[in-house]
C-alpha positions as CSV (number, residue, x, y, z in Angstrom):
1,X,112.3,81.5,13.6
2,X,109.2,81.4,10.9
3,X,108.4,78.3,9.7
4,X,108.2,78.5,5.6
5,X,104.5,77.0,4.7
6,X,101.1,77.9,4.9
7,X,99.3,79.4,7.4
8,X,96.0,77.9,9.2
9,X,94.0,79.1,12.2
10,X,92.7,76.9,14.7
11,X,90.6,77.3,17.8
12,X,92.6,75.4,21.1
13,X,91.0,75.1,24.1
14,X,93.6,74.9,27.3
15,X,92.2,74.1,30.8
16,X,93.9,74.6,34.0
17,X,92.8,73.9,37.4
18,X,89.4,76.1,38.0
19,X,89.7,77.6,33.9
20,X,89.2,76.4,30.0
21,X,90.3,79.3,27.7
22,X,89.6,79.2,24.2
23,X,91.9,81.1,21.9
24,X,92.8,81.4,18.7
25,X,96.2,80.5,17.4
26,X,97.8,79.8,14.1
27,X,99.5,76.8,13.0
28,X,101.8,76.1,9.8
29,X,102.2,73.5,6.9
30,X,105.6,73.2,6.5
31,X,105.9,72.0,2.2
32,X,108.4,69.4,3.3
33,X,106.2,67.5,5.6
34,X,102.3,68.6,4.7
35,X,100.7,65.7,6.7
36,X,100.1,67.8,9.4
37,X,100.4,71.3,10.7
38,X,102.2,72.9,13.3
39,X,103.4,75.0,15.9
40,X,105.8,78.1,16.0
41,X,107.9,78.2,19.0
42,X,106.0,81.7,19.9
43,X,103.1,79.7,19.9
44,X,104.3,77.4,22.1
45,X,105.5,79.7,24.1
46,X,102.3,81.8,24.1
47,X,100.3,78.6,24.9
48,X,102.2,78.0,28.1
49,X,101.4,81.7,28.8
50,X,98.1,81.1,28.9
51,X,98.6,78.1,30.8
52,X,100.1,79.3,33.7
53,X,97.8,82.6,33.9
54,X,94.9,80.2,33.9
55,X,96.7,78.2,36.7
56,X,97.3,81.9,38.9
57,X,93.7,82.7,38.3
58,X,94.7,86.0,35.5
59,X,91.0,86.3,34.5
60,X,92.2,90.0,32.8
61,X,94.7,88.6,31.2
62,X,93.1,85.8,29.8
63,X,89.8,87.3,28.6
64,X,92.1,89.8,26.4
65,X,93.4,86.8,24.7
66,X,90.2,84.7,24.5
67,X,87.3,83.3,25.9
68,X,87.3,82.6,29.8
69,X,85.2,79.7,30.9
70,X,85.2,79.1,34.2
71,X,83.9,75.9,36.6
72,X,81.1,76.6,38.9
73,X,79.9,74.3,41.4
74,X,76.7,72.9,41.7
């Protein structure tokens, strides 16, 4: 279901276990509530997505949806 309201992109940065990916998503601001945008259920959805690839190591995956960052040891 699309959320009536206007559009924004933001830049979210999700980390799991060895990974930080930084991708792209966009958020709305609903008209009835304009104190703060937010998320589709795709989104949502897409967000947990990256998630758990990030958690099964997916480095393909991931670096076709955004930028792969991963930890290195010293």
């Amino acid at each position: 279901m699309k959320i009536k309201g206007k559009r924004v992109q933001r830049t979210r940065l999700i980390k799991k276990g060895r990974y930080v990916v930084e991708v792209k998503v966009e958020l709305v601001v609903p008209p009835e509530d304009p104190s703060e945008p937010c998320y589709e259920a795709e989104t949502v959805e897409f967000l947990r997505e990256v998630e758990a690839r990030a958690a099964n190591g997916d480095v393909r995956w991931l670096r076709e949806v955004g930028k792969v960052y991963e930890l290195v040891e010293s």
